[in-house]
C-alpha positions as semicolon CSV with decimal commas, in nm:
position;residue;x (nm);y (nm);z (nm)
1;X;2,718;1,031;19,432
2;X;2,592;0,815;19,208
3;X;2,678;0,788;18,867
4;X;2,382;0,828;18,686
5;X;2,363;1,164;18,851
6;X;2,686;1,249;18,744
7;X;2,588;1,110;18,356
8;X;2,272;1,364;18,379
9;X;2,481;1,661;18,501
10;X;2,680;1,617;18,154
11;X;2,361;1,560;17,962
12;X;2,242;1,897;18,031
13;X;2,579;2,048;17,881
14;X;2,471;2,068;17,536
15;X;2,703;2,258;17,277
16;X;2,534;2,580;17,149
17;X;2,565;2,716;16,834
18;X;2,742;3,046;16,739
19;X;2,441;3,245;16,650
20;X;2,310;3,098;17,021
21;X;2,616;3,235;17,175
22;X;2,601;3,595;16,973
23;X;2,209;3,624;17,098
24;X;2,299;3,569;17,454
25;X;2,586;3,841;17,439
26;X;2,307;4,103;17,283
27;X;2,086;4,004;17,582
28;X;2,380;4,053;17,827
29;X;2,513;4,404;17,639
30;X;2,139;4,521;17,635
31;X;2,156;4,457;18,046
32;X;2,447;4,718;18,073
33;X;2,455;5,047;18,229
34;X;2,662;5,292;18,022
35;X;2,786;5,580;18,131
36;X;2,659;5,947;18,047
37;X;2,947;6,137;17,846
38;X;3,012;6,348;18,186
39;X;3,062;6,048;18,379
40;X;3,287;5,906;18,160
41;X;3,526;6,233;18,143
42;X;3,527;6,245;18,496
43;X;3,641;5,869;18,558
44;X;3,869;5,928;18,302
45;X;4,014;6,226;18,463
46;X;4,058;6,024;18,782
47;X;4,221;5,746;18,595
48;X;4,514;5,969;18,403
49;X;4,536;6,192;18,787
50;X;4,584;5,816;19,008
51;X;4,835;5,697;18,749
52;X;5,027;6,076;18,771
53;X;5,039;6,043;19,129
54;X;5,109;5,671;19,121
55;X;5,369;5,730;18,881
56;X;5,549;6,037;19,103
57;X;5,484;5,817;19,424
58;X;5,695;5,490;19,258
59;X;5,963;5,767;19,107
60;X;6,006;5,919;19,456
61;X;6,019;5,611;19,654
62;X;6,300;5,456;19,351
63;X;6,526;5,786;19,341
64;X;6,492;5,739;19,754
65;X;6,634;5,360;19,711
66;X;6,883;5,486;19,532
67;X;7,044;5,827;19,727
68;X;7,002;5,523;20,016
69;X;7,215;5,265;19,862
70;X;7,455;5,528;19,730
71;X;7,516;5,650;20,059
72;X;7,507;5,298;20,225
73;X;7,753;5,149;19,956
74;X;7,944;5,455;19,887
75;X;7,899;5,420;19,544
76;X;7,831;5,680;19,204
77;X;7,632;5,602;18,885
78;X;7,803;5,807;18,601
């Protein structure tokens, strides 16, 4: 590649200014989709039900570690 190409690529990499930056985020958040208030409390329902299972699944699977290396080591936790 030569390297007046590469000069040109850096060229076009002009700092903006803040206000620039704050404009282009309006555009951006103007772009987004939000979700109706029903929507939102039923992903939030199936966010707090996946970590209640998740959590039960990890606590099962860690008391099950345990009763196994109690029983494998012969060993009590008091």
């Amino acid at each position: 590649m030569p390297k007046n190409v590469k000069n040109n690529t850096k060229n076009k990499k002009e700092k903006k200014s803040f206000m620039e930056y704050f404009r282009g985020v309006k555009l951006e958040l103007s772009k987004v989709v939000w979700p109706t208030r029903e929507e939102l409390g039923s992903f939030a329902a199936i966010v707090l039900i996946s970590c209640a299972a998740f959590t039960l699944l990890f606590w099962l699977v860690d008391t099950g570690f345990l009763a196994a290396l109690k029983a494998v080591l012969g060993i009590t936790l008091e």
